[in-house]
C-alpha positions as CSV (number, residue, x, y, z in Angstrom):
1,X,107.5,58.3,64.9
2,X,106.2,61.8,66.8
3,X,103.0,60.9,66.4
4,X,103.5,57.4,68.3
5,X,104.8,59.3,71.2
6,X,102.3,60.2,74.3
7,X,102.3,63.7,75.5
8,X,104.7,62.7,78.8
9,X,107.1,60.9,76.1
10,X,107.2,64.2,73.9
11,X,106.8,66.7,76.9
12,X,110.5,64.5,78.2
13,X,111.7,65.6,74.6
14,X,110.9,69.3,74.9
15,X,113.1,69.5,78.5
16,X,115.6,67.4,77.8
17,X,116.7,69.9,74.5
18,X,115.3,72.8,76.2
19,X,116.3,72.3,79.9
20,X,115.2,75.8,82.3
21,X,117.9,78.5,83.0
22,X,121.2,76.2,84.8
23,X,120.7,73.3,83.3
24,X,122.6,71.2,81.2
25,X,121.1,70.2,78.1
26,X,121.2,66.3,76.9
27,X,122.8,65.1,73.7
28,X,120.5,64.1,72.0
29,X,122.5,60.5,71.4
30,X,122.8,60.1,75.2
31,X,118.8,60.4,74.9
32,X,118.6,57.6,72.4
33,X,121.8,55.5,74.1
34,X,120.2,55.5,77.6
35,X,116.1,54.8,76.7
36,X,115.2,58.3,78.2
37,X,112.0,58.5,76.0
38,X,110.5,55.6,74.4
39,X,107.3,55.4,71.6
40,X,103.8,54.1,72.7
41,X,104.8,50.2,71.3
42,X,108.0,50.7,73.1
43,X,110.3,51.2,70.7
44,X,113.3,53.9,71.4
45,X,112.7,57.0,68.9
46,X,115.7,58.9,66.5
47,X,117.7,61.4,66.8
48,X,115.5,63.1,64.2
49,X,112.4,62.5,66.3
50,X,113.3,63.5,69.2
51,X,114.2,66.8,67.9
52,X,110.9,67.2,66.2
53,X,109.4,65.8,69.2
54,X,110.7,69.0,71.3
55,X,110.1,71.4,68.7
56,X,105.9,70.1,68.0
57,X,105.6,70.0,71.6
58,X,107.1,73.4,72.3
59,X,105.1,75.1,69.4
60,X,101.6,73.2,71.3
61,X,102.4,74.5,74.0
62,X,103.1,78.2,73.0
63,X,99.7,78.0,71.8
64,X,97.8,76.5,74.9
65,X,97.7,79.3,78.0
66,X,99.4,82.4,77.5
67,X,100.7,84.2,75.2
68,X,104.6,85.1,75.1
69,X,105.3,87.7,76.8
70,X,102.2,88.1,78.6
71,X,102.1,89.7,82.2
72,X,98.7,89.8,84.6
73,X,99.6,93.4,85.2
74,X,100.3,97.2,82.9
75,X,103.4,99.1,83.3
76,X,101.1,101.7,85.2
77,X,99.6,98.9,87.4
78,X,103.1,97.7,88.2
79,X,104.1,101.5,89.2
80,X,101.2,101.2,92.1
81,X,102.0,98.1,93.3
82,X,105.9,99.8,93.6
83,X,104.7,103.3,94.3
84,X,102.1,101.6,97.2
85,X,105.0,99.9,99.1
86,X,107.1,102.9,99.0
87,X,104.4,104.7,100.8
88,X,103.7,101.7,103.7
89,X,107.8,101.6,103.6
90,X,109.5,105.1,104.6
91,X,113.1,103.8,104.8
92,X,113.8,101.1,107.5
93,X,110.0,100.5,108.2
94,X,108.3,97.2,107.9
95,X,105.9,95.8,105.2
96,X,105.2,92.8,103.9
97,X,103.2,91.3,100.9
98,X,100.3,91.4,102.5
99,X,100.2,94.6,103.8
100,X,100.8,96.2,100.1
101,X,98.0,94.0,98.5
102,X,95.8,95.1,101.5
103,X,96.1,98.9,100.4
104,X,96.3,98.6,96.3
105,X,92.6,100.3,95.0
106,X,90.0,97.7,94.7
107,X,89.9,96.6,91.0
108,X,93.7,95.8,91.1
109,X,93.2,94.2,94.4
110,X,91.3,91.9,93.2
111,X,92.9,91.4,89.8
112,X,96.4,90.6,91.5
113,X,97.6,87.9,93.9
114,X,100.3,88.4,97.0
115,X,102.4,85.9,94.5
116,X,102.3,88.6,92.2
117,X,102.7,91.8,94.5
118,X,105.8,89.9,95.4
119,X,107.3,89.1,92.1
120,X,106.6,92.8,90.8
121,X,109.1,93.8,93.8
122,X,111.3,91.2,93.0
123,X,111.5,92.5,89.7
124,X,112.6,96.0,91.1
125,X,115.0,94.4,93.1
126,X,113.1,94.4,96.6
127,X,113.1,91.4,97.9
128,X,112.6,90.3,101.8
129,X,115.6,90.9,103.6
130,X,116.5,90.3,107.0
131,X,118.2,93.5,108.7
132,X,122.0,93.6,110.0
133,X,121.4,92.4,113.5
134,X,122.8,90.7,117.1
135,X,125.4,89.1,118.6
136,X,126.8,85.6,119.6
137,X,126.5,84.4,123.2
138,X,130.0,83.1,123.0
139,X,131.6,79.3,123.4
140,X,130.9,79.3,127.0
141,X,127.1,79.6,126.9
142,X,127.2,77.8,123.5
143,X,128.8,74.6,125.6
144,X,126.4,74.5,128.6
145,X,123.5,74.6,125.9
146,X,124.7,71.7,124.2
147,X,125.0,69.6,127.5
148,X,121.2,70.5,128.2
149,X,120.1,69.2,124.6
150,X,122.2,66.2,124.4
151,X,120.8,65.3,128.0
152,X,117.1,65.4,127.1
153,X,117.8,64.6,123.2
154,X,115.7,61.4,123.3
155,X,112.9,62.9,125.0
156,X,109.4,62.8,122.8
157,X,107.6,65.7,122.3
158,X,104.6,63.5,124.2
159,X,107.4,62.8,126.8
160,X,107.3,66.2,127.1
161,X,103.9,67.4,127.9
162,X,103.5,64.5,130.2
163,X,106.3,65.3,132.3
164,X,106.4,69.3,132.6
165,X,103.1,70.9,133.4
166,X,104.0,74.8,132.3
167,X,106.6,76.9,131.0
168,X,106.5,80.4,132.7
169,X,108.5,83.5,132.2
170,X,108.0,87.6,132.5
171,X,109.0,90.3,129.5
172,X,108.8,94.2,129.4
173,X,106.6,96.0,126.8
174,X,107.6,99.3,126.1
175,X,104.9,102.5,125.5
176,X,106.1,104.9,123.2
177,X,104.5,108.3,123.2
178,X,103.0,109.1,119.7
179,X,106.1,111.6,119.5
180,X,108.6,108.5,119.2
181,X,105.5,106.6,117.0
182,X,107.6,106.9,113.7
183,X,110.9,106.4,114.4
184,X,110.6,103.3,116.4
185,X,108.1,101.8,113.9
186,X,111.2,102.5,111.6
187,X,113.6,100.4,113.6
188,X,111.4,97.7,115.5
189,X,111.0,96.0,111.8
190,X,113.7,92.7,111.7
191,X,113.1,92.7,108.0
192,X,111.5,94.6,105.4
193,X,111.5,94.9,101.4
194,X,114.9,96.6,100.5
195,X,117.0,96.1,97.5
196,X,121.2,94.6,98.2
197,X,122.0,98.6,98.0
198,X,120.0,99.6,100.9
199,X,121.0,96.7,103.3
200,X,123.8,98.2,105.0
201,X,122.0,102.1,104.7
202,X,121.4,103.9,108.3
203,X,117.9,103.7,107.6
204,X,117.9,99.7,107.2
205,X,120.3,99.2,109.9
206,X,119.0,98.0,113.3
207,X,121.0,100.3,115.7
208,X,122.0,99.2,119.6
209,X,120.4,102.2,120.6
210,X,117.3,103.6,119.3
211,X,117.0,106.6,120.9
212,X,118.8,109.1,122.9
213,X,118.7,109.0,126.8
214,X,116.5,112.2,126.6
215,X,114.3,110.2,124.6
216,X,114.1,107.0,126.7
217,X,112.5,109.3,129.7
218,X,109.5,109.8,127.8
219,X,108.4,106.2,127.6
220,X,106.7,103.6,130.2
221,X,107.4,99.8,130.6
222,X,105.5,97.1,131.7
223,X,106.2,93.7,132.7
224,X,103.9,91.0,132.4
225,X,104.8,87.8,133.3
226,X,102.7,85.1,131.6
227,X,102.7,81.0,131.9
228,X,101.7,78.4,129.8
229,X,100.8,74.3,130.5
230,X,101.1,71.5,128.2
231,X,97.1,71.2,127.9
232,X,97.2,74.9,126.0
233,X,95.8,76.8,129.3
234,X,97.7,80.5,129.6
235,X,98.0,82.9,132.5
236,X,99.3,86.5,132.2
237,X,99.2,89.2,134.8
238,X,101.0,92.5,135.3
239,X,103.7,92.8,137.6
240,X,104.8,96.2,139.6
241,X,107.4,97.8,139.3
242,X,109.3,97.2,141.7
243,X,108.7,93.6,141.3
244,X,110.3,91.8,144.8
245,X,110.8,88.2,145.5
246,X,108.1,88.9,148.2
247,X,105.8,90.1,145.4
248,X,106.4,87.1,142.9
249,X,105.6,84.5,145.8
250,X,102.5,86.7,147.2
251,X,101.9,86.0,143.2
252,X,102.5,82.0,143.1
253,X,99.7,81.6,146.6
254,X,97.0,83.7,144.9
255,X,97.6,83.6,141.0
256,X,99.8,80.6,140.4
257,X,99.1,77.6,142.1
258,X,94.9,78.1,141.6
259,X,95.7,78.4,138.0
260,X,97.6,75.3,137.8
261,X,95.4,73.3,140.2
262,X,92.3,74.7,137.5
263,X,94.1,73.5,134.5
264,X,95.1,69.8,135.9
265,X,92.2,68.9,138.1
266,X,93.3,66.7,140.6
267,X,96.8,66.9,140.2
268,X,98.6,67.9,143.3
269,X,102.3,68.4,142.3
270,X,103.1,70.2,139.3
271,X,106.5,70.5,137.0
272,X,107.4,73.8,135.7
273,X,110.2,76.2,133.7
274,X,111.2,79.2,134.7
275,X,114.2,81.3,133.4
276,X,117.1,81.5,136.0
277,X,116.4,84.9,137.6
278,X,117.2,85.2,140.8
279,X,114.0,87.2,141.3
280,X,112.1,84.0,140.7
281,X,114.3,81.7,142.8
282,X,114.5,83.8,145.9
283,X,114.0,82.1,149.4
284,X,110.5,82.9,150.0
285,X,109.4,82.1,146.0
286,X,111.0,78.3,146.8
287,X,109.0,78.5,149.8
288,X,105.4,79.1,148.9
289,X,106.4,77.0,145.4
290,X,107.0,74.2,147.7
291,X,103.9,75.2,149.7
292,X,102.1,74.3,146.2
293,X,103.5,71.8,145.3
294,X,105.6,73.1,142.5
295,X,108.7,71.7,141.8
296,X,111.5,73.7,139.3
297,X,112.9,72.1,136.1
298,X,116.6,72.0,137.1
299,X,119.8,72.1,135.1
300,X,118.2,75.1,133.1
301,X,121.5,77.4,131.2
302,X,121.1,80.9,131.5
303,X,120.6,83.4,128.7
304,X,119.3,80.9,126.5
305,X,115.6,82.4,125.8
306,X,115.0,80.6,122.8
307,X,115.4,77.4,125.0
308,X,111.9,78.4,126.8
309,X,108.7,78.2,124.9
310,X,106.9,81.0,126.4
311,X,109.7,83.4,124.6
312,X,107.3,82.4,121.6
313,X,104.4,84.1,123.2
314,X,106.2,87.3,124.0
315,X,107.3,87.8,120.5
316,X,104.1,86.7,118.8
317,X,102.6,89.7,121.3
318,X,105.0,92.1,120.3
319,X,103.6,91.7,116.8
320,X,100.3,92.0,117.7
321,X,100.0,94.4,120.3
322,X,101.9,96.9,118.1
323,X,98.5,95.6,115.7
324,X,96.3,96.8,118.3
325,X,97.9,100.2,119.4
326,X,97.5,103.6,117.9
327,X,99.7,106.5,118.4
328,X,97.1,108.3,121.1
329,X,96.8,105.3,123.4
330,X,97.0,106.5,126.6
331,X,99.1,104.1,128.8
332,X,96.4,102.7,130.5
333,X,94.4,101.4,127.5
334,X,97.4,100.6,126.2
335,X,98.7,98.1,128.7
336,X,95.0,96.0,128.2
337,X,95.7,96.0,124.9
338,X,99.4,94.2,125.6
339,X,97.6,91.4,127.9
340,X,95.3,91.2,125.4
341,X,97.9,90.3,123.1
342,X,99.9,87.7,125.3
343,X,96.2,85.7,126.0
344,X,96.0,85.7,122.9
345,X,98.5,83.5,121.5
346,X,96.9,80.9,118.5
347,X,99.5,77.9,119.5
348,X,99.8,77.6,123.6
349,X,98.7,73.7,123.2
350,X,101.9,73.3,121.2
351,X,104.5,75.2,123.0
352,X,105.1,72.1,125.5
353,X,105.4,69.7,123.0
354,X,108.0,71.6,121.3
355,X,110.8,71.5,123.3
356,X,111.7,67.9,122.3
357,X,112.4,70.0,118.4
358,X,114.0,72.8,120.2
359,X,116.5,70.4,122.0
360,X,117.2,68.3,118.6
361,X,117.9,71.8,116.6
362,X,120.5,73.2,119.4
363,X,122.2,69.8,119.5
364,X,121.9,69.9,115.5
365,X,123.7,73.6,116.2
366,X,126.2,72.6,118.4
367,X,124.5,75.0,121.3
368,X,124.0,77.8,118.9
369,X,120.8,79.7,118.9
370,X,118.1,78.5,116.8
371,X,114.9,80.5,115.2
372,X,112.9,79.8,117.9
């Protein structure tokens, strides 16, 4: 009777009497009673055959592949890969999978994959954890959110880019002196490999306050304030400091409104987002906006980043102008390396389109923030 069973017949066999870690195993008379595996003419096996199904099928397969037992990597090979991400990981920093395979030798480079970096870790118990982090913005804000989405939940993401021309907003980098280098690498990471014992360790723990005040007058900021249209086109600039309501519509005669008229040629009236800062919305801002022809996206809530696309750009730049930088960049070079970053963003062509996902998961939330 085995041996008028097909391989997917007898492979059935194998995991219905040796089912993975969790699952239940089948009777083997609930196997016969409901026709789980059947013989090539059809015919519904034993009891007897099934069991000797499973155990020819496990045995064949033992000896196909791998051996028992068998791991890509030695004991010594596995004590790199650990003793590697303990070096690119002083407690609290950040690494990731790639970053460890990235610095292994060469020959076990090449031997191992990420897959296996990772489940080498894993075995140690370091696995990717996210660190102890934020607040909620509380009912209130959590309530005018969920008005906003439920109002534009039927809008299409194609909806979308054909109604709102650009998303703009501003953010402030921070230079760090290569004094403050190692500490704030420590506690800029939002995850990092750590095992369930090191989660709620100082080290791991993202504080409110990274440094002392002392500490805080040693570095620089700069805002940049970037914007972004539906057809994938991206403007970033500096902005002083201070930056006035004079300043930001000086800004919108001779940066913004020829950018927007370059991206959408022949367009006269353009549709944009901006964040509700009063900076942007000041009396002379409305007036060379309107001078423009740019008209605001109303009914906006306030401290809802995640709600505006060009937060994506900001924290993709984070990431990789902290790439770019080294610890003796003076602040000069360092702030063309952070507009290099923002211009730089792979997705601005999406960004648009995905505010008709962003307004289906806070409505999914019930106004909560999502991982956008």
């Amino acid at each position: 009777m085995v041996a008028q069973m097909d391989n997917t017949n007898r492979a059935l066999c194998w995991a219905y009497r040796y089912p993975r870690a969790g699952a239940k195993k089948v009777k083997l008379c609930d196997i016969v009673k409901k026709k789980l595996v059947t013989c090539t003419d059809g015919r519904v096996p034993s009891e007897s055959s099934i069991s000797e199904a499973a155990r020819s099928y496990l045995a064949e397969k033992q000896t196909r592949g791998r051996k028992k037992g068998w791991r890509k990597t030695t004991k010594k090979e596995d004590r790199k890969i650990l003793s590697t991400m303990h070096k690119l990981r002083p407690p609290g920093h950040y690494v990731d999978s790639r970053m460890i395979k990235r610095r292994l030798p060469k020959k076990l480079r090449r031997k191992v994959s990420r897959a296996t970096v990772v489940r080498r870790l894993s075995e140690k118990g370091f696995n990717p954890t996210v660190k102890v982090n934020r607040n909620d913005a509380g009912p209130t804000i959590r309530r005018k959110r969920l008005v906003v989405a439920k109002r534009f939940l039927i809008k299409t993401a194609e909806q979308w880019t054909n109604e709102l021309q650009a998303v703009g907003d501003w953010s402030e980098f921070t230079w760090y002196p290569k004094i403050l280098q190692p500490r704030f690498q420590q506690l800029r990471a939002r995850w990092t490999y750590m095992k369930r014992s090191e989660v709620h360790k100082p080290a791991f723990v993202r504080p409110k306050r990274w440094f002392k005040r002392s500490d805080y007058k040693k570095t620089r900021k700069q805002k940049i304030f970037g914007f972004t249209t539906s057809n994938g086109k991206s403007l970033c600039f500096p902005v002083p400091k201070p930056w006035t309501t004079e300043l930001w519509a000086e800004d919108i005669k001779t940066k913004v409104v020829p950018f927007l008229r370059s991206a959408f040629p022949g367009r006269t009236s353009f549709t944009i987002l901006l964040d509700g800062e009063q900076l942007l919305h000041g009396p002379a801002a409305k007036a060379a906006m309107a001078a423009g022809g740019i008209h605001i996206f109303s009914g906006w809530p306030g401290y809802s980043p995640d709600m505006n696309p060009q937060e994506n750009v900001w924290s993709w730049a984070e990431d990789e102008l902290r790439r770019l930088e080294t610890e003796d960049d003076p602040f000069d070079l360092w702030v063309k390396k952070a507009l290099k970053a923002c211009r730089s963003y792979p997705s601005s062509e999406k960004l648009i389109a995905s505010m008709a996902n962003r307004m289906r998961l806070i409505h999914d939330g019930e106004g909560a923030a999502t991982k956008y």
